[in-house]
C-alpha positions in Angstrom: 14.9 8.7 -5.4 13.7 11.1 -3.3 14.1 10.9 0.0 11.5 13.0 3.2 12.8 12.8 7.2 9.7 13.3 9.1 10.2 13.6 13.0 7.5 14.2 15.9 8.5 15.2 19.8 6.3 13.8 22.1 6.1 14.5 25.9 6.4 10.9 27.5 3.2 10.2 29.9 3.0 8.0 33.1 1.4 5.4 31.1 4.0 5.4 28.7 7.1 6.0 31.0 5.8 2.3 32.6 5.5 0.8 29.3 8.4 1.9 27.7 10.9 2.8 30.0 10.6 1.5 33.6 8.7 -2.2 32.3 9.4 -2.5 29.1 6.2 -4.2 27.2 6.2 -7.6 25.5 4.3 -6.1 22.8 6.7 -5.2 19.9 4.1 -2.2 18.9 1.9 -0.6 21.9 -0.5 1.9 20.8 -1.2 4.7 22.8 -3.3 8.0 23.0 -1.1 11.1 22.3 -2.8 14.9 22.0 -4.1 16.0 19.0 -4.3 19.7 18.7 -1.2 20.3 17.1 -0.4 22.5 13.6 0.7 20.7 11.5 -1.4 17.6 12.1 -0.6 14.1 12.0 -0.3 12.6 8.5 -2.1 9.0 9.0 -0.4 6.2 8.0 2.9 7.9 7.4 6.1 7.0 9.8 7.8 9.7 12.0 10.9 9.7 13.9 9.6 9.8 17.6 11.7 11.7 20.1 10.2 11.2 23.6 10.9 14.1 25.9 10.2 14.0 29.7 10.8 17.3 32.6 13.5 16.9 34.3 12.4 19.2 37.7 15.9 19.2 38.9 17.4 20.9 35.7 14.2 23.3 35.0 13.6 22.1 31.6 12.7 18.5 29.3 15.3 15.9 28.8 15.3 13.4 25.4 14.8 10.0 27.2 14.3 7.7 24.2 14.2 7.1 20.3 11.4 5.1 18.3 9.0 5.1 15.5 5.6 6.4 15.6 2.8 5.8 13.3 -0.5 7.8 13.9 -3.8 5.8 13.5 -7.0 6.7 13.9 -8.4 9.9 15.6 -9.9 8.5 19.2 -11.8 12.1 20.2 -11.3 15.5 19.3 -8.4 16.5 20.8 -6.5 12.8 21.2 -5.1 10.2 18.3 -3.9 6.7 18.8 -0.5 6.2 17.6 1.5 2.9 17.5 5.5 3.1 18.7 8.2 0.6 17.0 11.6 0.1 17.6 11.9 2.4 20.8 15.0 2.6 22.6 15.8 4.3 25.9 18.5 7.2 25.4 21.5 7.1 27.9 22.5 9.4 29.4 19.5 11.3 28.8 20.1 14.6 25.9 19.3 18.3 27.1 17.0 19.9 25.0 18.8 23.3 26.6 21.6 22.3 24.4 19.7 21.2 21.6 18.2 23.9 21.2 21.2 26.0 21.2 22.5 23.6 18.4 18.9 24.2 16.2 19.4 28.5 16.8 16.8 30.7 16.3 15.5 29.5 13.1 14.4 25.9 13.8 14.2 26.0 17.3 10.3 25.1 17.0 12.2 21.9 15.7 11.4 21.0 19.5 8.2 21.7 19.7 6.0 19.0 21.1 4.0 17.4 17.6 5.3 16.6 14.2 7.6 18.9 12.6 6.4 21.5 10.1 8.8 20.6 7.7 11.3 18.1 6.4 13.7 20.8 7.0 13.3 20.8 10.9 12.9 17.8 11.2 16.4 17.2 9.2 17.4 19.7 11.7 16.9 18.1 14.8 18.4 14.8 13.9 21.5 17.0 13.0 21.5 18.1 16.5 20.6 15.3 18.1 23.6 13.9 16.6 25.9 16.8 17.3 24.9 16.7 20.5 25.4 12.8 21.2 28.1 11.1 19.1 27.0 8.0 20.5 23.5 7.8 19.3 24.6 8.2 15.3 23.8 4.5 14.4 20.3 4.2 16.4 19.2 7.9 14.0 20.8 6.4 11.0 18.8 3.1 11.8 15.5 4.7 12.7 15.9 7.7 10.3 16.6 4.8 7.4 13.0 3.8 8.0 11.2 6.5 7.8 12.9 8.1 4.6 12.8 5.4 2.4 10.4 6.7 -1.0 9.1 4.5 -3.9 11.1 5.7 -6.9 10.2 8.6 -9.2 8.2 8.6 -12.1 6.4 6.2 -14.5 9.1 3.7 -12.7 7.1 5.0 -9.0 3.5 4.8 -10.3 4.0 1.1 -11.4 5.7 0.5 -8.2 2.8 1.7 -6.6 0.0 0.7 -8.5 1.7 -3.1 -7.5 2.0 -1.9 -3.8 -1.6 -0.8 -3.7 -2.8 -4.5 -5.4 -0.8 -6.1 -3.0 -2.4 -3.9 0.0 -6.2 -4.4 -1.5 -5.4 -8.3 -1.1 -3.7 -8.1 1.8 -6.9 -5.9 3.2 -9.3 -8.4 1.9 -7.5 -11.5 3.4 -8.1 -9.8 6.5 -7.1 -7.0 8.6 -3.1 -7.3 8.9 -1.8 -5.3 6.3 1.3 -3.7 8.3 3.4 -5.5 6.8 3.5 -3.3 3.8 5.5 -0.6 6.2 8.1 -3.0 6.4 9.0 -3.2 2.8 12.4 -2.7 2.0 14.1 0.0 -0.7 11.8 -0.7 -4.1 13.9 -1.3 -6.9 12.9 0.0 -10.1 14.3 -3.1 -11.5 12.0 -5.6 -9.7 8.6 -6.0 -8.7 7.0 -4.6 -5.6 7.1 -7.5 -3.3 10.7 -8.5 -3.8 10.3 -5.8 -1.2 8.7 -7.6 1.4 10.7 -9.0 4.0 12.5 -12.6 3.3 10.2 -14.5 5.7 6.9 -14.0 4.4 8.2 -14.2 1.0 8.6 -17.9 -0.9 11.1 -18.5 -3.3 10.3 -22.0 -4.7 6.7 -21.9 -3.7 5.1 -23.3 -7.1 1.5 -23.4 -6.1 -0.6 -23.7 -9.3 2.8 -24.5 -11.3 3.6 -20.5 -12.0 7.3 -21.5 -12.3 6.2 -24.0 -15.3 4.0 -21.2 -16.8 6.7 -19.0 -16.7 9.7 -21.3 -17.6 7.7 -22.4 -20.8 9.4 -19.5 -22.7 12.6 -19.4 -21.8 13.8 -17.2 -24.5 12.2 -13.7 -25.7 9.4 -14.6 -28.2 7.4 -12.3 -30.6 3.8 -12.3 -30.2 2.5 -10.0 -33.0 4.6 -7.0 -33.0 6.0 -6.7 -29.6 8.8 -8.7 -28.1 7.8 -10.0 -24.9 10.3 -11.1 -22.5 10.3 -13.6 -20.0 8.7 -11.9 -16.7 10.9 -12.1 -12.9 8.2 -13.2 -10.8 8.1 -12.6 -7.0 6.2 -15.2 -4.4 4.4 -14.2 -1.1 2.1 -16.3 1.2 0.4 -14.8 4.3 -1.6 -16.9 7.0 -4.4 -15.9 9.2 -5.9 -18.9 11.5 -5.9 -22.0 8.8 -6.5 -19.5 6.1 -3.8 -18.5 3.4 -3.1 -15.5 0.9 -0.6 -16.6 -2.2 0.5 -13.2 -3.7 2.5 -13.2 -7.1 4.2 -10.8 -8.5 5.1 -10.7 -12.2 6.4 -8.3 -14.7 8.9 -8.4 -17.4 11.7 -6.7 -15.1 11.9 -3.6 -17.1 10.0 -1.3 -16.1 10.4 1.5 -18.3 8.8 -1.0 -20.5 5.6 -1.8 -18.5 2.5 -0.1 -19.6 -0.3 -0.8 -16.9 -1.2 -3.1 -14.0 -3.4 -5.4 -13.3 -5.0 -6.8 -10.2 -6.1 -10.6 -10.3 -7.6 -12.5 -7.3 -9.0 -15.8 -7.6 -10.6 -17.3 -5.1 -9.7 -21.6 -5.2 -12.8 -21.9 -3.0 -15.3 -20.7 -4.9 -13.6 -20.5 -8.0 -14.2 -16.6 -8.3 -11.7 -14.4 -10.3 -11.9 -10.7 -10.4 -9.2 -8.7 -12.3 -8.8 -4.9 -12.1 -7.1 -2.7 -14.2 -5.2 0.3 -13.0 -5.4 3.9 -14.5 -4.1 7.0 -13.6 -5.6 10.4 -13.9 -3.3 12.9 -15.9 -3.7 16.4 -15.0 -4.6 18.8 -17.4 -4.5 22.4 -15.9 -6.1 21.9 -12.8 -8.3 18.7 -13.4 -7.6 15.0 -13.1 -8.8 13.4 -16.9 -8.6 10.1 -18.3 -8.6 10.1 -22.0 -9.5 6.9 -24.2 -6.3 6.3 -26.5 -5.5 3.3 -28.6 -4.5 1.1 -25.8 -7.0 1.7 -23.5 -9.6 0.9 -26.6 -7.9 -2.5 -26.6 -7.7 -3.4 -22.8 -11.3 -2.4 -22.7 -11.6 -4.9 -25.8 -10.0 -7.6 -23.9 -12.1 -6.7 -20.6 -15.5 -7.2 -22.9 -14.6 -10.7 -24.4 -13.8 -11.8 -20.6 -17.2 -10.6 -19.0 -18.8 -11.8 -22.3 -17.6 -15.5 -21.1 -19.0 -15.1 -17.5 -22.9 -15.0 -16.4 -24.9 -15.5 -13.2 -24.7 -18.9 -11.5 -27.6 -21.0 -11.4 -27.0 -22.0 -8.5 -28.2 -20.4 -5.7 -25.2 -21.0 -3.0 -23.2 -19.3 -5.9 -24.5 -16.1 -6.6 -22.8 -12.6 -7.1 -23.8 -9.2 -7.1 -21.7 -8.6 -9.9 -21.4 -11.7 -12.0 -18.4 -10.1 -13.8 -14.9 -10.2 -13.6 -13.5 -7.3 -15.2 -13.2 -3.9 -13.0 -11.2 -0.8 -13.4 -9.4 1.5 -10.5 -9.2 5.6 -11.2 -6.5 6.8 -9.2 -5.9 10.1 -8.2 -2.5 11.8 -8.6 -0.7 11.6 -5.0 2.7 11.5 -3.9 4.0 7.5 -3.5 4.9 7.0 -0.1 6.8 3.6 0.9 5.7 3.6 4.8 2.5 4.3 4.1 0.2 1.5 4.3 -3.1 3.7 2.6 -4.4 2.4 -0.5 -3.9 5.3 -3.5 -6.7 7.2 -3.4 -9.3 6.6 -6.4 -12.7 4.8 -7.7 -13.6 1.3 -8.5 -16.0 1.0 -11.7 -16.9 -2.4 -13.5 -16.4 -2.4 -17.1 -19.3 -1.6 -18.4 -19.8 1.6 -15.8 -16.8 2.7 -17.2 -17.9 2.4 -21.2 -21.1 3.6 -19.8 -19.8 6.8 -18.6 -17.4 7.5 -21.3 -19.9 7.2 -24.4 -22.0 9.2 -23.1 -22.8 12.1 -24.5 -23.6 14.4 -21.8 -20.0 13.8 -20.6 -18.2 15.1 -23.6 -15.2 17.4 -22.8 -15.7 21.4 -24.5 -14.4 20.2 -27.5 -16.2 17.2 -27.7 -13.5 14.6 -26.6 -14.4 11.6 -24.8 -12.8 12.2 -21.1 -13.5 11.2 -17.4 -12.5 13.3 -14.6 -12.5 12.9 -11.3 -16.1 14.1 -10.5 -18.0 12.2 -13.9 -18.9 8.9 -12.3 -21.3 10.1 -10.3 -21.5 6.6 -8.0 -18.6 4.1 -7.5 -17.2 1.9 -5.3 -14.6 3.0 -2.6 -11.7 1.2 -1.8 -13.4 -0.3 1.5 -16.1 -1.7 0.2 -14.2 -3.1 -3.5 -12.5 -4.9 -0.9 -15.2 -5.8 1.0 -17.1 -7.4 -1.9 -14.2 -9.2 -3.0 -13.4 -10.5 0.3 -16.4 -12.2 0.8 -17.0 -13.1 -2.8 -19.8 -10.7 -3.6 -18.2 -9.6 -7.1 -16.2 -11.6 -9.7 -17.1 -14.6 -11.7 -18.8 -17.6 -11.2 -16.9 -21.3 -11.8 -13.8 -19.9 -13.9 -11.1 -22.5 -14.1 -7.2 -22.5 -13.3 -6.3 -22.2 -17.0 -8.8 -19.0 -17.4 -6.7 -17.2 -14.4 -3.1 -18.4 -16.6 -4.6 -17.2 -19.9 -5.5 -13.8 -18.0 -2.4 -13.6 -16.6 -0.2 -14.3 -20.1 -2.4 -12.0 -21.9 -2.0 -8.7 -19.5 2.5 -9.9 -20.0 2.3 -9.9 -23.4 0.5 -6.5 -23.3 4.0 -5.2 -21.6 1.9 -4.8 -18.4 2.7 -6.3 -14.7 0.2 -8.4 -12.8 -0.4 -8.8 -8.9 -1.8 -12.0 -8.6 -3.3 -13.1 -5.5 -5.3 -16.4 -4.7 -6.9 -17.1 -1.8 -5.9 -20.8 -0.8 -7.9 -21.4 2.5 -10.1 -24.7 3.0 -13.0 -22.3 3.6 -14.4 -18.9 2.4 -13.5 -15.7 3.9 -16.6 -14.2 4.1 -20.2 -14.2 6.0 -20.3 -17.7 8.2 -16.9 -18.2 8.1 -15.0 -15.8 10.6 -11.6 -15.8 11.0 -12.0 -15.8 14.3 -13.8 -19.0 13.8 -10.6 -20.6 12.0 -8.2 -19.2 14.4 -10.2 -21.2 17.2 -10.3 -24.2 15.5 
């Protein structure tokens, strides 16, 4: 795997020299307004080492006071961002960046700068010095610098990874708005699905809502369905609470993942008894353009998708009604770079099946050799990945009255297609949506 150091200095302000350092807050992540007009930028949603420098009038020139992480949120005004610090600790004694920057020399002595470093090169640099410079704070950088660094792994085994990440953060962001604890992940394994990641006390081991472990222990040996062998899938448990209301994630795939070919999203609601299911697919690049191509198994998950949405049509009744009445949606995501500590969802579009078929037999959107293809400017509408989650949070999409043994036939059939499946149910006694606020539930 890969591994990026990514390291900000920041000049510590009143406000945050009383919060920090003279009364320390109770809060385990204060947010605070930090300066904007910087090059390079900050990259939202990313993590950065945070060294906190303050002017020492005695000496002439800053001192390194204290260690932390920083993530940078939202922009605030032109020139100002909020940024949330984690894990700070006061330095003592205090470092001088005199020396420091004798340590860094001429080359990366913008290493102390105030704002993000320009490269991971400086800021691999600094920590170097920092650590020259004071013996004594080598386990706080190795702690700190442990955090930030850590990368999903490379290649098809990273895109799978991620796709599962970014299922469990669309859930997550549709339960409601605390989805942080994504950054908090530990090292993904290749070997195991994305939320064996999540810390050990959010995630359930012999949680058997809905009986998964008797789904999944009802083929205890590899069986042959057709042609392929499918092998019993390691299956990873999560539940998250907001008020009275709870998110059961599951995680399942067959544990190898050089042998997984696609993900899929499924979220049934037990409330309404609303299941959506989204299929993940990545644009290749040819040249410079993002395309999807139709191959053989794409024909045949789009097959599958058909005979589900066949099943499901508009409720009659009128306290159960949907936008979209079906279940089956895809996700186009754009080529990025995976990032672990990065709590964004991948970048992409959201189009129901028959959008999706729509666009691709059409003949107006034939490539110049006449291939069927989808880039990344063809749809010309979709739906982003606020409002997907919007609509499935407060049950505007998805089917109407499908049953427990629908959602366990879904989820067996995407298996034996060598795929994995994030599998999230909303378990709460009432909706998420409209009425029902969560501020409502966390009253009660």
């Amino acid at each position: 795997m890969s591994e990026e150091v990514r390291a900000a200095v920041i000049t510590v302000t009143d406000v945050m020299r009383e919060r920090l350092v003279n009364v320390p807050t109770k809060i385990s992540e204060p947010t605070f307004g930090v300066r904007e007009s910087w090059d390079p930028p900050w990259n939202r949603g990313r993590s950065y080492l945070r060294v906190f420098t303050d002017f020492d009038g005695r000496a002439g020139h800053d001192l390194v006071v204290g260690l932390a992480i920083v993530i940078p949120g939202k922009k605030e005004f032109d020139f100002e961002r909020r940024v949330t610090v984690s894990d700070f600790t006061e330095v003592a004694p205090y470092v001088d960046t005199s020396r420091l920057r004798a340590r860094l020399g001429r080359q990366f002595a913008d290493a102390l700068n105030e704002g993000p470093s320009s490269s991971d090169a400086r800021a691999r640099r600094l920590i170097d010095a920092l650590r020259a410079e004071a013996p004594n704070l080598s386990d706080l950088l190795d702690e700190l610098t442990g955090k930030i660094s850590r990368r999903l792994p490379d290649g098809h085994a990273g895109e799978i990874r991620a796709h599962e990440k970014d299922g469990v953060n669309t859930l997550l962001r549709a339960f409601g708005p605390d989805h942080a604890i994504l950054r908090e992940a530990g090292l993904v394994s290749p070997d195991a699905p994305f939320l064996s990641a999540i810390p050990d006390e959010t995630r359930m081991i012999n949680h058997d809502w809905l009986h998964f472990r008797d789904w999944f222990s009802s083929d205890p040996e590899p069986q042959v369905h057709g042609t392929l062998k499918f092998i019993p899938p390691v299956v990873e448990f999560a539940s998250f609470r907001t008020g009275k209301q709870e998110l059961l994630v599951y995680n399942a795939n067959n544990g190898r993942v050089e042998d997984i070919t696609g993900v899929d999203l499924m979220y049934y609601n037990a409330h309404d008894k609303c299941f959506v299911m989204v299929q993940y697919k990545k644009f290749e690049l040819e040249g410079s353009e993002q395309v999807i191509r139709p191959n053989d198994r794409l024909c045949s998950q789009l097959s599958r998708m058909k005979k589900i949405d066949d099943q499901c049509e508009q409720s009659a009744d009128a306290m159960d009604i949907r936008l979209h009445p079906k279940p089956c949606f895809l996700k186009l995501c754009q080529q990025e770079d995976p990032a672990i500590d990065s709590i964004d969802m991948i970048k992409g579009m959201y189009l129901t099946r028959e959008h999706f078929e729509l666009i691709l037999n059409s003949p107006g959107r034939r490539g110049p050799r006449g291939g069927r293809r989808i880039n990344e400017t063809t749809p010309p509408r979709h739906l982003d990945n606020n409002t997907f989650t919007r609509l499935l949070a407060y049950g505007w999409i998805g089917s109407c009255g499908v049953g427990t043994e629908f959602v366990r036939e879904q989820v067996w059939n995407s298996l034996r297609q060598r795929g994995s499946v994030v599998f999230g149910t909303h378990a709460g006694s009432r909706p998420l949506g409209n009425g029902y606020s969560q501020q409502r539930d966390n009253d009660n």
